[in-house]
DSSP file (Angstrom, degrees, kcal/mol; ACC not computed):
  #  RESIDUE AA STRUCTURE BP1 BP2  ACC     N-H-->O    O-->H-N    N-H-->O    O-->H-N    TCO  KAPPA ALPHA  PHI   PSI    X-CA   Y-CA   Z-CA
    1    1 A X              0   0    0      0, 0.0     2,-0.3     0, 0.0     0, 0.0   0.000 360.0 360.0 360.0 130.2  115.4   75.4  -53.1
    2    2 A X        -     0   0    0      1,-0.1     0, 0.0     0, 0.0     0, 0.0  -0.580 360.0 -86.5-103.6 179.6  114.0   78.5  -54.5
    3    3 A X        -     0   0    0     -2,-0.3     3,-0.1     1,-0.1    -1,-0.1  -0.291  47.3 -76.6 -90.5 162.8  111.4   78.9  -57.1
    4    4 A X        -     0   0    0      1,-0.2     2,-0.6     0, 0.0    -1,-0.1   0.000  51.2 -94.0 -48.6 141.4  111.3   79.1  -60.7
    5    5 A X        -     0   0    0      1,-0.1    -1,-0.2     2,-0.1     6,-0.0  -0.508  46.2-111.1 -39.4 100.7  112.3   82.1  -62.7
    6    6 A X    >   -     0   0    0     -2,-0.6     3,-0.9     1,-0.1    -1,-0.1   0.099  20.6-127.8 -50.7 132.3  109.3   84.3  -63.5
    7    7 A X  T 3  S+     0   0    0      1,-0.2    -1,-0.1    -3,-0.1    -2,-0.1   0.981 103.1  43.5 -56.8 -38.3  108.6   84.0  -67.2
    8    8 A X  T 3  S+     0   0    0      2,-0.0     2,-0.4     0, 0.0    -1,-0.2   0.686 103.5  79.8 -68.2 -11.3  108.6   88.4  -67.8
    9    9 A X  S <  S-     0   0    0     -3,-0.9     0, 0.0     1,-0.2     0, 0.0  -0.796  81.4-109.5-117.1 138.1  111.6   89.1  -65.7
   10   10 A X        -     0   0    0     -2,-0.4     4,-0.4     1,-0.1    -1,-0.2   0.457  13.0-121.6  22.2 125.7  115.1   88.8  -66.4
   11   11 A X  S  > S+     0   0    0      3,-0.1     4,-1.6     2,-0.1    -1,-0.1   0.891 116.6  35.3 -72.1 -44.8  117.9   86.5  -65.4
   12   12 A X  H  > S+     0   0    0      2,-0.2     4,-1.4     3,-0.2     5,-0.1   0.817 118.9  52.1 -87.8 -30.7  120.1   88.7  -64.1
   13   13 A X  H  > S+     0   0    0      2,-0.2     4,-2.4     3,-0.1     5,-0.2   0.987 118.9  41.3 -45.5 -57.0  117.0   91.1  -62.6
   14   14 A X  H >> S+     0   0    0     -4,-0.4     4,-1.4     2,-0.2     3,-1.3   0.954 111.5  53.6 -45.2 -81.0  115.7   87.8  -60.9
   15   15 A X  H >X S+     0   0    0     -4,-1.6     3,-2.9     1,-0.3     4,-2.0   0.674 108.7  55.0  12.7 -88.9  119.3   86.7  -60.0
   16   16 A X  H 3X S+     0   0    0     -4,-1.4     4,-2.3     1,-0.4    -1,-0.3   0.601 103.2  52.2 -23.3 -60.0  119.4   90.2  -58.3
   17   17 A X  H <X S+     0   0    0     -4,-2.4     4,-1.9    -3,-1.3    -1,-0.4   0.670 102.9  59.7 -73.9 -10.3  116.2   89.9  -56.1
   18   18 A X  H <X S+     0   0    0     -3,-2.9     4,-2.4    -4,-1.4     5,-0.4   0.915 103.7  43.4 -88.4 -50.0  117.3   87.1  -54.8
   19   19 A X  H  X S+     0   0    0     -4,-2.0     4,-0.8     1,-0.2     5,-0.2   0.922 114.2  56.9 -28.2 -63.6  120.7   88.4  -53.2
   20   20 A X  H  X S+     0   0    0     -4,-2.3     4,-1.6     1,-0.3    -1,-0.2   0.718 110.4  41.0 -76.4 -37.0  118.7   91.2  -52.1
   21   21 A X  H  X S+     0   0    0     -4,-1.9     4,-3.5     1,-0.2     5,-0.3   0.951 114.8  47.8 -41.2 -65.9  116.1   88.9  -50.2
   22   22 A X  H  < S+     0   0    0     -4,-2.4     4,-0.4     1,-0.2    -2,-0.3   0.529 110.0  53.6 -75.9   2.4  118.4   86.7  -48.8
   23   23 A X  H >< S+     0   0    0     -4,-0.8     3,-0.7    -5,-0.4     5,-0.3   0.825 110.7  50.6 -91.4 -50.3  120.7   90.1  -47.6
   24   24 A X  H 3< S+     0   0    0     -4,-1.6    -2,-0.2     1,-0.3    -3,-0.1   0.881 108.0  58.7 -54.5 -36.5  117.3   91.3  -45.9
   25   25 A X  T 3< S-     0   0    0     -4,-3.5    -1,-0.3     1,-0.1    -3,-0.2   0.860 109.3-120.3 -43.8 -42.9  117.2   87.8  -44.3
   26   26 A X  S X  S+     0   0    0     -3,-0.7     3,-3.7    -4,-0.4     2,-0.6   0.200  72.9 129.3 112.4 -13.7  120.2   87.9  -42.6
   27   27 A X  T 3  S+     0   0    0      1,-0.3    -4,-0.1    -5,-0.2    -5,-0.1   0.529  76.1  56.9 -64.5  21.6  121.9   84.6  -44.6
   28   28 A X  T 3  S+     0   0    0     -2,-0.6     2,-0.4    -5,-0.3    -1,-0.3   0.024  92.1 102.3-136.6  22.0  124.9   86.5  -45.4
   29   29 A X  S <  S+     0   0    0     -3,-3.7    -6,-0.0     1,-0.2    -4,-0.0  -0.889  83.5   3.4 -99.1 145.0  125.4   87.2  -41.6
   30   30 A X  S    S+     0   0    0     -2,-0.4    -1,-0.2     1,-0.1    -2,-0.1   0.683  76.4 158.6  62.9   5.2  127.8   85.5  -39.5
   31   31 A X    >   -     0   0    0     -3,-0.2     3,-2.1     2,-0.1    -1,-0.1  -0.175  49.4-109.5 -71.9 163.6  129.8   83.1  -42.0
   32   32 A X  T 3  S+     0   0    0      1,-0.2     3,-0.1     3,-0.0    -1,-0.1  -0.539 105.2  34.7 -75.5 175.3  132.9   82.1  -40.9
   33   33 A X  T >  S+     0   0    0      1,-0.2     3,-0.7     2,-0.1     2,-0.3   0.450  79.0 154.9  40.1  19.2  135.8   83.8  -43.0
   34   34 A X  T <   +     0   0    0     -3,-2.1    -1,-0.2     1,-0.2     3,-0.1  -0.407  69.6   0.6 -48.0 110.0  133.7   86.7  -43.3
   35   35 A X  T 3  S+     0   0    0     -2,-0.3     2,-0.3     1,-0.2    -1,-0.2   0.673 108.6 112.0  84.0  -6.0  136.1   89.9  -43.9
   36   36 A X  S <  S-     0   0    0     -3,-0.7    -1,-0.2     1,-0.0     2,-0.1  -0.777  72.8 -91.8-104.5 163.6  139.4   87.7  -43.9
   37   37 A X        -     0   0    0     -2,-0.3     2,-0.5     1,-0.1    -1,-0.0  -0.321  34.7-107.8 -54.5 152.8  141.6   87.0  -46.7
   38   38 A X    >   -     0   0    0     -2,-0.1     2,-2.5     1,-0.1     3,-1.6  -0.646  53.8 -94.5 -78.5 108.0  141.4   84.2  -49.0
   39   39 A X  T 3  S-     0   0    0     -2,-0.5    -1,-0.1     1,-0.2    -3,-0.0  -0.228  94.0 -15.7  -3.8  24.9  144.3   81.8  -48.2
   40   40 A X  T 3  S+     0   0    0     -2,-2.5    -1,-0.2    13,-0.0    13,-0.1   0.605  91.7 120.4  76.1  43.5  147.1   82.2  -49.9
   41   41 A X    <   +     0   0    0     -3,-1.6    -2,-0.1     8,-0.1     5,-0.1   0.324  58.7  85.1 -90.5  -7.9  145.7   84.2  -52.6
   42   42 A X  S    S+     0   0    0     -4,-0.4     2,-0.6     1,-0.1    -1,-0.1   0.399  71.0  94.7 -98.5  19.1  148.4   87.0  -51.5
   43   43 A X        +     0   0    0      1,-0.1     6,-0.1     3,-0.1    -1,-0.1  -0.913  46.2 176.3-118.0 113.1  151.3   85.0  -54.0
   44   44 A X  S    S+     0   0    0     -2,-0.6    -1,-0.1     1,-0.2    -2,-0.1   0.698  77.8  55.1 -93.8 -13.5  151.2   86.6  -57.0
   45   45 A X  S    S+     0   0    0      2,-0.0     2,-0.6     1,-0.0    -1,-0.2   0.577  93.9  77.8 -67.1 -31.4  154.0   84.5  -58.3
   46   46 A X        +     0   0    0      1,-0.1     3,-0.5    -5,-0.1    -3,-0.1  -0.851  54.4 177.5 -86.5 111.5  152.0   81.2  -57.5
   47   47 A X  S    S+     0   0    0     -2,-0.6     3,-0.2     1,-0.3    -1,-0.1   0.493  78.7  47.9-118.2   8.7  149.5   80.9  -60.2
   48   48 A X  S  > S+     0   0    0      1,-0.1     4,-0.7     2,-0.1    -1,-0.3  -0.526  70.7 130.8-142.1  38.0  148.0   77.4  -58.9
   49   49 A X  H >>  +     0   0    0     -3,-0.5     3,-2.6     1,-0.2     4,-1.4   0.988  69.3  54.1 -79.2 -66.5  147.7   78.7  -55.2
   50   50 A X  H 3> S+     0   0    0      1,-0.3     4,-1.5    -3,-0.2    -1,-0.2   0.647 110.4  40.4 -77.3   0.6  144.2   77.4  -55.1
   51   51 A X  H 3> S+     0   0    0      2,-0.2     4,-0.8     3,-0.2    -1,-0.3   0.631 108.2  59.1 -95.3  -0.2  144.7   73.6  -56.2
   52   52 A X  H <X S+     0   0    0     -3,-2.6     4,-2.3    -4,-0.7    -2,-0.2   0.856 116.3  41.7 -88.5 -38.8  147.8   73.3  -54.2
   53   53 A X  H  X S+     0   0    0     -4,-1.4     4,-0.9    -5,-0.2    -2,-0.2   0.853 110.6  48.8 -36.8 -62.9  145.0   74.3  -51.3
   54   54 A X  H  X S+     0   0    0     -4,-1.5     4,-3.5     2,-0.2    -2,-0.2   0.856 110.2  53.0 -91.8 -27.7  142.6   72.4  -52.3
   55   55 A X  H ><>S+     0   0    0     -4,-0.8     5,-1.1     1,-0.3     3,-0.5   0.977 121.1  44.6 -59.3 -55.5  145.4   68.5  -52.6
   56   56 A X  H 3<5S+     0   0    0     -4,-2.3     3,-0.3     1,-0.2    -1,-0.3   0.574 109.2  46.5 -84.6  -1.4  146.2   69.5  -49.3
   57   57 A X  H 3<5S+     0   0    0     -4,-0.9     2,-0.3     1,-0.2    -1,-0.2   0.628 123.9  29.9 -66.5 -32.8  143.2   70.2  -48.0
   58   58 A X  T <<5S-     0   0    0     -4,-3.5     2,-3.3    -3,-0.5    -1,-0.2  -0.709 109.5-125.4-116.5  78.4  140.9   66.7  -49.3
   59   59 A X  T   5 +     0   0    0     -3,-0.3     2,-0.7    -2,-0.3    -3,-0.2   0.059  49.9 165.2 -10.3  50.1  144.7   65.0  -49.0
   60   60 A X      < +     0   0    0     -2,-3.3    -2,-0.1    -5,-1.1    -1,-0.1  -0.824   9.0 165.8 -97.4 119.2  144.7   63.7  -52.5
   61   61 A X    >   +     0   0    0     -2,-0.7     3,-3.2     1,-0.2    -1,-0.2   0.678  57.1  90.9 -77.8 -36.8  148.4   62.8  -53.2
   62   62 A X  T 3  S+     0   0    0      1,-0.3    -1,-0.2    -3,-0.1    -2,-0.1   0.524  79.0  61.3 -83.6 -20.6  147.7   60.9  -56.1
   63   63 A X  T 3  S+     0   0    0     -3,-0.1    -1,-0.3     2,-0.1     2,-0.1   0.750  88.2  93.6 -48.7 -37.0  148.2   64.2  -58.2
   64   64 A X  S <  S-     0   0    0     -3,-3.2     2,-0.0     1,-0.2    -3,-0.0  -0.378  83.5-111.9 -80.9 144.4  152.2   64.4  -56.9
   65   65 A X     >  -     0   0    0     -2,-0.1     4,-2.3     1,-0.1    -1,-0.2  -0.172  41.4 -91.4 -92.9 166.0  154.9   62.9  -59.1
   66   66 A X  H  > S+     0   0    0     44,-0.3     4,-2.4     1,-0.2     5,-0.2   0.763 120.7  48.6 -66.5 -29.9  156.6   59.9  -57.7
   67   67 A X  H  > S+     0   0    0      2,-0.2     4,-1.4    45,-0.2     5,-0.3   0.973 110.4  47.8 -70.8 -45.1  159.5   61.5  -55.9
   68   68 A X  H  4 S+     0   0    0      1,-0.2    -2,-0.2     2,-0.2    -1,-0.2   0.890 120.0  44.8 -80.0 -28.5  157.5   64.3  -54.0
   69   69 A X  H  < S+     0   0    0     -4,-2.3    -1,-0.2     2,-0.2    -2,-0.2   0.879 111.2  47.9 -85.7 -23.6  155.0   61.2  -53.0
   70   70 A X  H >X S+     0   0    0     -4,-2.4     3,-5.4     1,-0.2     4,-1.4   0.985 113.6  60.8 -74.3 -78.3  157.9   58.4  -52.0
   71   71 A X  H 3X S+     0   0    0     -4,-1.4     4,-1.4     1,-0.3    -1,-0.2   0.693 102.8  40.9  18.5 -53.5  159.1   61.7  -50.0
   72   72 A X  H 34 S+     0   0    0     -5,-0.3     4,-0.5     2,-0.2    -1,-0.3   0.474 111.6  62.9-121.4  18.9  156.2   62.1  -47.9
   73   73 A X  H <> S+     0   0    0     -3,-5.4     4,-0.9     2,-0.1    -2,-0.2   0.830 108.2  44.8 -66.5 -60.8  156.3   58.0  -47.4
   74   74 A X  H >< S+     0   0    0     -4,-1.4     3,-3.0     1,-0.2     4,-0.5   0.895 111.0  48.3 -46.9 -61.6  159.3   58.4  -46.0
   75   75 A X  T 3< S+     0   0    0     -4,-1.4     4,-0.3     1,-0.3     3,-0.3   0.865 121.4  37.2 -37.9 -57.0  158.3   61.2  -43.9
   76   76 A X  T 3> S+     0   0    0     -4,-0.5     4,-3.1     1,-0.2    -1,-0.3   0.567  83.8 107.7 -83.8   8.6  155.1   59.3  -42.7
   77   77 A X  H <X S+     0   0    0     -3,-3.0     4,-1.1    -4,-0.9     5,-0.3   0.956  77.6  46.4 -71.1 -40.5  156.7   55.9  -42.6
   78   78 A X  H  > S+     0   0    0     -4,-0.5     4,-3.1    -3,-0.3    -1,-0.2   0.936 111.3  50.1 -63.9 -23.5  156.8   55.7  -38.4
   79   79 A X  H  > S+     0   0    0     -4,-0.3     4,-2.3     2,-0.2    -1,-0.2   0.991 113.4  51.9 -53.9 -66.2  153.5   56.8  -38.2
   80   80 A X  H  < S+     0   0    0     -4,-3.1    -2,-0.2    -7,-0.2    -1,-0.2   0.647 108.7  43.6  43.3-118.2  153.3   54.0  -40.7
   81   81 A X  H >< S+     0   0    0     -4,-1.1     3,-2.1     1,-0.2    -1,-0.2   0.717  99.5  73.9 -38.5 -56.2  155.1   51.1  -38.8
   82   82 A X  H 3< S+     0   0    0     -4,-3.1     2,-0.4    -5,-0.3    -1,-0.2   0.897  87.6  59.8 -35.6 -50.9  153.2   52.0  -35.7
   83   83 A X  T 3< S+     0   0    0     -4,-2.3    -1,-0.3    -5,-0.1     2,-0.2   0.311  91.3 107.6 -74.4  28.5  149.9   50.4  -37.3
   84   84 A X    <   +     0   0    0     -3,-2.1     3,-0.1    -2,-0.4    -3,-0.0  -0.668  44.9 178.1 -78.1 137.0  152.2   47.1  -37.4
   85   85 A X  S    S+     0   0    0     -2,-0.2     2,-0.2     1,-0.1    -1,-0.1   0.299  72.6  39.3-112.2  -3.3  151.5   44.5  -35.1
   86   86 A X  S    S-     0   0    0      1,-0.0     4,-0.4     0, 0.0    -1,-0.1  -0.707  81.7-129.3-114.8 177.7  154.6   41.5  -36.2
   87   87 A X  S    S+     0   0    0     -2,-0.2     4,-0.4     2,-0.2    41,-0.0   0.149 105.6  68.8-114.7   8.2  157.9   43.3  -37.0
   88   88 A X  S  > S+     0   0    0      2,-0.2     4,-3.2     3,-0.1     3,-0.3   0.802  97.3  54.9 -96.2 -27.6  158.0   41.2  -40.5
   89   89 A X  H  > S+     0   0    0      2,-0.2     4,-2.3     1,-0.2    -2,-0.2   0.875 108.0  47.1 -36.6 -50.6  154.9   43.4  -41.6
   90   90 A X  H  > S+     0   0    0     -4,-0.4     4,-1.5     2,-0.2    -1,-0.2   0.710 117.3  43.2 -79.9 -11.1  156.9   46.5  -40.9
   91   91 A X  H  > S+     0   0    0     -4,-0.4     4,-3.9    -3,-0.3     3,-0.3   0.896 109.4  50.8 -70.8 -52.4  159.8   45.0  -42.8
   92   92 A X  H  X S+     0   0    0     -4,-3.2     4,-4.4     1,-0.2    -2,-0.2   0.952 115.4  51.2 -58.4 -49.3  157.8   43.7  -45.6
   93   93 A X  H  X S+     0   0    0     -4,-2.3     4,-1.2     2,-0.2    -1,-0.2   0.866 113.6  40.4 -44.8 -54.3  156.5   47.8  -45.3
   94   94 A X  H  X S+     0   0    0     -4,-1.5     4,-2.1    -3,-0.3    25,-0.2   0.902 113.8  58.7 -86.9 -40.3  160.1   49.3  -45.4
   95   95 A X  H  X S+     0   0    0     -4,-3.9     4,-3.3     1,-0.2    -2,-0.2   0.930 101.7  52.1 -24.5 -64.5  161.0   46.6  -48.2
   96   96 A X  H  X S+     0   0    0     -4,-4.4     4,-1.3     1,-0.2    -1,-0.2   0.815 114.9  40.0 -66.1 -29.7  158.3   47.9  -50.4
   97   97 A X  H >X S+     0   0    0     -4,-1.2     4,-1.9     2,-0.2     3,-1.4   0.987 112.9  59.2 -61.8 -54.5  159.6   51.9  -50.2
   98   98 A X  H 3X S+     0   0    0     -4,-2.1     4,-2.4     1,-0.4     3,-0.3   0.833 112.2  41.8 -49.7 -60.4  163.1   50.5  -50.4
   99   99 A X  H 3X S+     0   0    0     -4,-3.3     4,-1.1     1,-0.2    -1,-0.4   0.663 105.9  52.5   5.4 -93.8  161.9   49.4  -53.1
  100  100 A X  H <X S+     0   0    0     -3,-1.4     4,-2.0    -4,-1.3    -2,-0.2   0.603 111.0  53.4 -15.4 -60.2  160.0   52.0  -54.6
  101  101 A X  H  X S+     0   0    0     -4,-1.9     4,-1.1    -3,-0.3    -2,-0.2   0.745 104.9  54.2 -80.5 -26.2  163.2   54.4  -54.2
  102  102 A X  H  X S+     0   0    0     -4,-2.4     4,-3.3    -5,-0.3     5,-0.2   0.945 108.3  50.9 -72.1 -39.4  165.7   52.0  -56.1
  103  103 A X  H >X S+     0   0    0     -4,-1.1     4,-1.7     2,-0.2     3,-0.9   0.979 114.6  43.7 -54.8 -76.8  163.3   52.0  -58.9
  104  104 A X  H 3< S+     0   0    0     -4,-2.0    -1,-0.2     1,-0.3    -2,-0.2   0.550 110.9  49.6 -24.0 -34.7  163.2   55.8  -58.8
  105  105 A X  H >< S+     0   0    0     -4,-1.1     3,-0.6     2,-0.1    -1,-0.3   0.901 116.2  44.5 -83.4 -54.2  166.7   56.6  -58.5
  106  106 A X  H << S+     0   0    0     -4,-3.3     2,-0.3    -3,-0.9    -2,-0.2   0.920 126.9  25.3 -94.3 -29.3  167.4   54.3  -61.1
  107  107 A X  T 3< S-     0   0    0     -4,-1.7    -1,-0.3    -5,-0.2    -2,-0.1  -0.707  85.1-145.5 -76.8  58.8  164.5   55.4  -63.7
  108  108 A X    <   -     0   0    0     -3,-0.6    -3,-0.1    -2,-0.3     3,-0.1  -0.148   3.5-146.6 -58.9 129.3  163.4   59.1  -63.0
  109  109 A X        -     0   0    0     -5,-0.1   -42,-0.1     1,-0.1   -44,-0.0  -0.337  42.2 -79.6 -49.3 139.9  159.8   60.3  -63.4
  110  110 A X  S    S+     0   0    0     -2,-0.0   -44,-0.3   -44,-0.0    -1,-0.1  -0.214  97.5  57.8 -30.7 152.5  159.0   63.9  -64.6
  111  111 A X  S    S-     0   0    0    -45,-0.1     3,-0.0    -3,-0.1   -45,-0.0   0.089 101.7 -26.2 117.4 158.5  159.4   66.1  -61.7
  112  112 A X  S    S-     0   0    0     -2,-0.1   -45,-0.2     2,-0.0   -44,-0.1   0.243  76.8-101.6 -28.0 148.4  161.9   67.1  -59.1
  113  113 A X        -     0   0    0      1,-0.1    -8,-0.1   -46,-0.1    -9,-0.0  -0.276  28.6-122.8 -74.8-175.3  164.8   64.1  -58.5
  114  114 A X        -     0   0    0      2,-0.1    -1,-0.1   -10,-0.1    -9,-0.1   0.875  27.3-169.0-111.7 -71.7  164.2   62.2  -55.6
  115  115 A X        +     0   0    0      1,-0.3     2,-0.2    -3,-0.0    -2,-0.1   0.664  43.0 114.9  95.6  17.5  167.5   62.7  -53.7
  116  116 A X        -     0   0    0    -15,-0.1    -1,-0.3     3,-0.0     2,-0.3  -0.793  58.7-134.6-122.3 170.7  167.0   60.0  -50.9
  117  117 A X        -     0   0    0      1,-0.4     3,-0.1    -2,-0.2   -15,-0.0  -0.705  46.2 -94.7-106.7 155.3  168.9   56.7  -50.1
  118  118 A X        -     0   0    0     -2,-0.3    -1,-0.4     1,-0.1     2,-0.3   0.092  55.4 -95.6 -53.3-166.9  166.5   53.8  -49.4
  119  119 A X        -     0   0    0    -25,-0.2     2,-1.1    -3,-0.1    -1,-0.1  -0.707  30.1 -99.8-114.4-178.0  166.0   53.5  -45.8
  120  120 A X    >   -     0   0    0     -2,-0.3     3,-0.6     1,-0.2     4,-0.4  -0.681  24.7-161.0-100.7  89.4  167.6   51.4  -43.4
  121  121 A X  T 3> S+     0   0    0     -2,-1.1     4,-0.9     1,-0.3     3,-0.5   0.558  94.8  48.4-109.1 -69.5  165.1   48.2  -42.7
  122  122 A X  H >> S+     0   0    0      1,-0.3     4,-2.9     2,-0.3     3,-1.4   0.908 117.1  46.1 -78.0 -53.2  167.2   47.2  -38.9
  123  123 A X  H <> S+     0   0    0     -3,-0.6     4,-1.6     1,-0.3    -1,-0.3   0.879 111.2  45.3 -38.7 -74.4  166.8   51.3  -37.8
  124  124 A X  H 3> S+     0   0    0     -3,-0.5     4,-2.6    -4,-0.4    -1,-0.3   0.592 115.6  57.1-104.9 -19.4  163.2   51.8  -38.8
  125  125 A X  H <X S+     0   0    0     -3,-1.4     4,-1.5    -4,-0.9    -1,-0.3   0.925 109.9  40.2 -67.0 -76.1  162.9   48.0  -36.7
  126  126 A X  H  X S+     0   0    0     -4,-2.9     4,-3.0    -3,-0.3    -2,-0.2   0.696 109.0  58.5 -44.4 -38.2  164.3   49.2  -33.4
  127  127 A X  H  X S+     0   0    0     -4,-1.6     4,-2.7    -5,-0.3    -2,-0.2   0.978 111.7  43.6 -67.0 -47.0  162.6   52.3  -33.6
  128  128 A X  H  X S+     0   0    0     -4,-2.6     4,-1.4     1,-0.2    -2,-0.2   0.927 117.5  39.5 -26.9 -67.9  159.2   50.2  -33.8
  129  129 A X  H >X S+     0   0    0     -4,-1.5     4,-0.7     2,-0.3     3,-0.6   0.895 114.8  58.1 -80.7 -35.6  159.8   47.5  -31.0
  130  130 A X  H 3X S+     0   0    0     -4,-3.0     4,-1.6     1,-0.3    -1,-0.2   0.971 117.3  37.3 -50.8 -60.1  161.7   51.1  -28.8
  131  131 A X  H 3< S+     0   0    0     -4,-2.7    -1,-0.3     2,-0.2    -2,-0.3   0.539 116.6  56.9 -88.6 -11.7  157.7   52.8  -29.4
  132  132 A X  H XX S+     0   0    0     -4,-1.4     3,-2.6    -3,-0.6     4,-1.4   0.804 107.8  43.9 -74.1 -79.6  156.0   49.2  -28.8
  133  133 A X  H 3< S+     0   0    0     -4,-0.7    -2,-0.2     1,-0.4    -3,-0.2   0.599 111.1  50.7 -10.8 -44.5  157.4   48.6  -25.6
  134  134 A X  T 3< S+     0   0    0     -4,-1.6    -1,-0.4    -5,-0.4    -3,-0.1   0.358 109.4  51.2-104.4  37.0  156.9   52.0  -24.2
  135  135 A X  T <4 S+     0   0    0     -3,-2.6    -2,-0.3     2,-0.1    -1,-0.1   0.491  85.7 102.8-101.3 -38.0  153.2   52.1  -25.1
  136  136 A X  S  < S-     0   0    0     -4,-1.4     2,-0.1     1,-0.1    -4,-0.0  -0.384  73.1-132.4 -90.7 140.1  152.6   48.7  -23.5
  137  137 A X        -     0   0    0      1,-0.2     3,-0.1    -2,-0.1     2,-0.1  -0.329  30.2 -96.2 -76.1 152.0  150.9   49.2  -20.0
  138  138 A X        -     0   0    0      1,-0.1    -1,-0.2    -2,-0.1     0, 0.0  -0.288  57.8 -72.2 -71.1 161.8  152.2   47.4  -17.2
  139  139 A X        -     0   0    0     -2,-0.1    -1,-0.1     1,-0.1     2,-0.1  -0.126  50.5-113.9 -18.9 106.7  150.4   43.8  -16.2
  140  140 A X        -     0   0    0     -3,-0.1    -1,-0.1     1,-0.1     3,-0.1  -0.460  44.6 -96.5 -10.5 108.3  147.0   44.2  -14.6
  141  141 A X        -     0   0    0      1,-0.1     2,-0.5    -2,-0.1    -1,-0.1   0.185  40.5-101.6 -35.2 178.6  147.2   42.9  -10.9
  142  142 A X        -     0   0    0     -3,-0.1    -1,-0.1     1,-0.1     3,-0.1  -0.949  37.5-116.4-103.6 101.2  146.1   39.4  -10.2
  143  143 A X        -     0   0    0     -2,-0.5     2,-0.1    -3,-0.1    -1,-0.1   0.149  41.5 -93.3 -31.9 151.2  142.9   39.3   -8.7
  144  144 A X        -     0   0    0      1,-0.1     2,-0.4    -3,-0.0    -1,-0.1  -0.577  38.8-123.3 -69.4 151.4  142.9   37.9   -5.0
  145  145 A X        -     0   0    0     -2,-0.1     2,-0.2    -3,-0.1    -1,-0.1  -0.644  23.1-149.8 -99.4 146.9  142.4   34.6   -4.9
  146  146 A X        -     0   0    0     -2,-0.4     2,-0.6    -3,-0.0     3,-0.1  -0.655  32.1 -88.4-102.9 173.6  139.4   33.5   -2.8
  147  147 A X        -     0   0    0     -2,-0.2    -1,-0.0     1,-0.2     0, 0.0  -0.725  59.6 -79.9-101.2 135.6  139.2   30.0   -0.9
  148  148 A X        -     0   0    0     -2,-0.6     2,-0.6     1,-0.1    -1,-0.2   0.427  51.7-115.2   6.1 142.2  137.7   27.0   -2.8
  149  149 A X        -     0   0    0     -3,-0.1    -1,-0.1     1,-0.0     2,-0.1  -0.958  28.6-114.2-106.0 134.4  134.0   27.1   -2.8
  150  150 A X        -     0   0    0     -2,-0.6     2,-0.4     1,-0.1     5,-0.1  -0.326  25.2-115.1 -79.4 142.7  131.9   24.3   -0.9
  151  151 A X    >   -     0   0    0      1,-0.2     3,-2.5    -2,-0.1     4,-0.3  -0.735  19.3-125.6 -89.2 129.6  130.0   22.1   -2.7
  152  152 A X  T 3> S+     0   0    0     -2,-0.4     4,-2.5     1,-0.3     5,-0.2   0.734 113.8  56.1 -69.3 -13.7  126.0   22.6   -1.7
  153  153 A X  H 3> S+     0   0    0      1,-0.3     4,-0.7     2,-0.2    -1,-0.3   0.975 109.8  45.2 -82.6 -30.8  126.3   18.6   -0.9
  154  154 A X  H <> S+     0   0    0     -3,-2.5     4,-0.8     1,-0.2     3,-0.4   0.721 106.4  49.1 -52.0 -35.9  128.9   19.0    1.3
  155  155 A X  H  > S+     0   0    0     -4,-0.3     4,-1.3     1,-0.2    -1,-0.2   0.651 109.8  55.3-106.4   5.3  128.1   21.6    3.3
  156  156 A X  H  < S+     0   0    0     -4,-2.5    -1,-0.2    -3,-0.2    -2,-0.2   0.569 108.9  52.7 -80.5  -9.5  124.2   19.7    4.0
  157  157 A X  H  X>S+     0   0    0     -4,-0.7     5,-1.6    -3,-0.4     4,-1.1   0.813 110.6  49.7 -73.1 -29.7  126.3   16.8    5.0
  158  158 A X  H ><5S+     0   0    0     -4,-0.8     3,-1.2     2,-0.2    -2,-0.2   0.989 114.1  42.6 -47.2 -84.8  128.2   19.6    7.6
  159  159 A X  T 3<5S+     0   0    0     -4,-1.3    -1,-0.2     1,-0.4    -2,-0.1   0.425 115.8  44.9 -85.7  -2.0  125.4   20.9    8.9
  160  160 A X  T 345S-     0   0    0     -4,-0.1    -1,-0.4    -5,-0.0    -2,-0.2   0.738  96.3-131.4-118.8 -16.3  123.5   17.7    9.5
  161  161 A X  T <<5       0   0    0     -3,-1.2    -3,-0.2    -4,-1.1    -2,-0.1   0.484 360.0 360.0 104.3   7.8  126.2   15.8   10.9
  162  162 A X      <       0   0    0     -5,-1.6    -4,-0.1    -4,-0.1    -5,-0.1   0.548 360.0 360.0 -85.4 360.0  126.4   12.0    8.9
């Protein structure tokens, strides 16, 4: 934190010395993206370049009309499925798009149409149980079995001979 603003001087004199400190310091050496372009500043057409930047950067969806977001459901739905472990969870899952998209299709929201068919529940099913099944590692061996262990009263009966 730096210190207060001198009562005689300026804001913008004050303002001034402190850049000019902190240049003497060094804190304006080394940052990353030093000397590069600004991201997708270079679309002069785009006038919303940096919020399109910044939703896809902190992955807030919740801005995107209902078509562009059932869209990138679809898109992410095996990824999805995977985090299924019964296959009526991942049904209950593809229901609820299926869903989603009949409602859309038959009511559109502002924004670009939507322009998909639901998906197909038995497809998205197979693909699951195809990608459980070659993730799961084969069976652990069977430890060796050792022989029965003697019991300490038995084996003082052994060794003493009654």
């Amino acid at each position: 934190m730096t210190e207060r603003k001198p009562a005689g001087m300026s804001f913008e004199t004050w303002v001034e010395k402190q850049i000019r400190e902190a240049k003497e310091r060094g804190d304006f050496e080394n940052l990353s993206g030093a000397g590069k372009p600004i991201p997708g500043r270079g679309q002069p057409d785009d006038e919303l370049w940096w919020l399109k930047g910044y939703l896809a950067r902190e992955q807030l969806d919740f801005a995107l009309p209902n078509s562009l977001r059932l869209r990138k459901e679809i898109e992410d739905l095996p990824g999805r499925v995977d985090r299924e472990r019964r296959e009526y969870a991942v049904r209950h899952v593809v229901d609820d798009l299926n869903e989603r998209i009949h409602q859309e299709n038959r009511l559109p929201t502002p924004g670009p149409p939507l322009n998909r068919m639901p998906v197909d529940v038995e497809a998205v099913v197979t693909a699951w149980q195809d990608r459980r099944t070659a993730q799961v590692p084969a069976p652990a061996p069977e430890p060796p079995v050792e022989a029965p262990r003697r019991r300490w009263w038995r084996l003082r009966r052994e060794v003493s001979g009654r």
